[in-house]
C-alpha positions as CSV (number, residue, x, y, z in Angstrom):
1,X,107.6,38.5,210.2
2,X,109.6,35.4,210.4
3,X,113.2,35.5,211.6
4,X,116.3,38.0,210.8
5,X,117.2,41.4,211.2
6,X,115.0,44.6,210.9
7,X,116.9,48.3,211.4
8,X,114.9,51.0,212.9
9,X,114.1,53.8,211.8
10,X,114.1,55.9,215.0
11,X,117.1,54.4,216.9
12,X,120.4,52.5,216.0
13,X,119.1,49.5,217.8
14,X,118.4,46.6,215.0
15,X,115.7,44.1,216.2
16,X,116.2,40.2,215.5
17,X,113.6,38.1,215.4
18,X,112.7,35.5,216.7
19,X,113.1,38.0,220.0
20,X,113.1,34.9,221.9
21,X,116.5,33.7,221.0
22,X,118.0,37.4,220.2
23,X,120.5,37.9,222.6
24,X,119.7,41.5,223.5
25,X,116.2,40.2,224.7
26,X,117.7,37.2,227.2
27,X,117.0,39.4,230.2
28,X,113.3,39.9,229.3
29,X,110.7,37.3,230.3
30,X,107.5,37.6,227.6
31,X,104.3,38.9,229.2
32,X,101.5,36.6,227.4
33,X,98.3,38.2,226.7
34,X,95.6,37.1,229.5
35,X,92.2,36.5,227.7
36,X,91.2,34.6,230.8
37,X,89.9,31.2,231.3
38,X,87.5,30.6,228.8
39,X,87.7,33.4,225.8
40,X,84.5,33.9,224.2
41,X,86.0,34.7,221.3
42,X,89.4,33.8,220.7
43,X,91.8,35.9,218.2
44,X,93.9,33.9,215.9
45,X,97.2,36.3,215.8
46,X,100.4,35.6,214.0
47,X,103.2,33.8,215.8
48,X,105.3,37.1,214.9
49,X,102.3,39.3,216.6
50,X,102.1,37.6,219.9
51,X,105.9,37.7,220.6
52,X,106.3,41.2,219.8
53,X,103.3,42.2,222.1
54,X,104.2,39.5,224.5
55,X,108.0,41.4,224.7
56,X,106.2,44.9,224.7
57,X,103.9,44.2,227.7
58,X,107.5,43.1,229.3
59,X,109.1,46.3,228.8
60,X,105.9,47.9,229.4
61,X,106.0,46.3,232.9
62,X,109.6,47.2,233.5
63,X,109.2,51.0,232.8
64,X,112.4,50.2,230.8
65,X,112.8,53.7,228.7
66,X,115.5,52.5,226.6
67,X,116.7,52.0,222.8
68,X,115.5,48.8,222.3
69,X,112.2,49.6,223.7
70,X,112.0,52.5,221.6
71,X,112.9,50.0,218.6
72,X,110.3,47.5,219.7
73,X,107.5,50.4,219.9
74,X,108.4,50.8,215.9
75,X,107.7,46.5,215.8
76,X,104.4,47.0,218.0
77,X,103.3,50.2,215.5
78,X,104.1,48.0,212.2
79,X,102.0,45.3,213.5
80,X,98.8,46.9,214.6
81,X,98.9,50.8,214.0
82,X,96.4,51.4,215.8
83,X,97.9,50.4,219.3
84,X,97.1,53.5,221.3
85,X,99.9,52.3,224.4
86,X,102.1,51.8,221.8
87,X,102.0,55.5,220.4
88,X,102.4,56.7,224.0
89,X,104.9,54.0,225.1
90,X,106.6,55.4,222.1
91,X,106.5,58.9,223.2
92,X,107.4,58.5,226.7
93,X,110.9,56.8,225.2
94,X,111.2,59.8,222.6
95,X,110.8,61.9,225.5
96,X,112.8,60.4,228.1
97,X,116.2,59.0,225.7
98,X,115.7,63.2,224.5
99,X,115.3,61.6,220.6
100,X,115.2,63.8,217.7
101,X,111.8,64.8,217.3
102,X,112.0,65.4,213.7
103,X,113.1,62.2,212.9
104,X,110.4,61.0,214.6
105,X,107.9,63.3,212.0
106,X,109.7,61.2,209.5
107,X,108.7,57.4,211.3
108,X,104.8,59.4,211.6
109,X,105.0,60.1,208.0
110,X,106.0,56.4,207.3
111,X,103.0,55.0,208.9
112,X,100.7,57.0,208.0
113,X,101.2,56.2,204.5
114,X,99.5,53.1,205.1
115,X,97.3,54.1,207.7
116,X,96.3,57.6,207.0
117,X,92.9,57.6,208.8
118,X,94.6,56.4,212.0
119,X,93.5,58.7,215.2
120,X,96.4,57.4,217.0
121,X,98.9,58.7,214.9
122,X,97.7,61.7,214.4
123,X,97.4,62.5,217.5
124,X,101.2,61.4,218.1
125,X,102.2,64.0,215.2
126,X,100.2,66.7,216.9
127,X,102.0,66.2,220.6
128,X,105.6,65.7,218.4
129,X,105.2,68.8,216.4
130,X,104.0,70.6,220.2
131,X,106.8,69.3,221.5
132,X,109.2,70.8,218.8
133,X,107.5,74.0,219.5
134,X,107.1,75.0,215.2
135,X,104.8,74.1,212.9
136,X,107.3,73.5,210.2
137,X,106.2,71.5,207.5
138,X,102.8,70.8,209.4
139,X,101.0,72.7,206.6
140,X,101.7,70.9,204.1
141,X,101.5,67.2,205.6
142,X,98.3,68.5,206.6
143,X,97.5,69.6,202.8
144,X,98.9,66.7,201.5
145,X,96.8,64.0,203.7
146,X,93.9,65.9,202.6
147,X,94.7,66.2,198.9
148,X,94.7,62.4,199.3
149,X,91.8,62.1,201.1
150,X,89.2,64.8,201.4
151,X,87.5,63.0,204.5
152,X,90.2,62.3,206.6
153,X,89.9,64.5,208.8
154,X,91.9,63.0,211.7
């Protein structure tokens, strides 16, 4: 959070925050959340939060399949891991800029260390690893989640 520079893990692209006055995002306009007129509950998010998702819904809204969307998928993933558009926001980028899927097993694996039991992700890793067309190390990642977790079953 905050300002400076993150690097990707996925993509060359290096994200500086604030995105508002990052010169790569200029030609975006931020898509605020719409909780209506009069929230019943409203959610107290971060500063940091709301801009990234307010610049995702942009891209989002643009269809823009590039390397800086695929690096702010990585930002939208950090902040809430369980963002289900982001996971296949995230994909369709992969997909489309023809990424290296198995560095992309790597960015799964990264996340899921924090957020093993995430149904999201794994279903990410399983469409990945379909897409790679081998099962590779699947086993043992498999093994291994469950070794550290009996129940997650995800």
């Amino acid at each position: 959070e905050g300002g400076g520079e993150k690097k990707t893990m996925s993509t060359p692209f290096t994200l500086e925050f604030p995105l508002s006055t990052a010169p790569a995002w200029k030609d975006i306009e931020p898509v605020p959340q719409d909780d209506g007129p009069e929230p019943l509950v409203p959610i107290s998010y971060s500063p940091h939060f709301v801009e990234v998702m307010d610049y995702f819904r942009a891209i989002l809204r643009k269809k823009e399949y590039s390397e800086r969307a695929l690096a702010l998928t990585e930002e939208v993933i950090q902040v809430n891991p369980a963002n289900y558009t982001g996971w296949l926001f995230r994909r369709e980028c992969l997909m489309m800029l023809k990424s290296d899927l198995k560095k992309e097993l790597a960015f799964i694996s990264k996340v899921a260390k924090q957020s093993s039991k995430n149904y999201q992700l794994w279903h990410h890793r399983r469409v990945i690893v379909n897409e790679i067309g081998e099962c590779g190390e699947e086993l043992d990642a498999t093994a291994k989640a469950l070794l550290e977790d009996p129940k997650n079953y995800h």
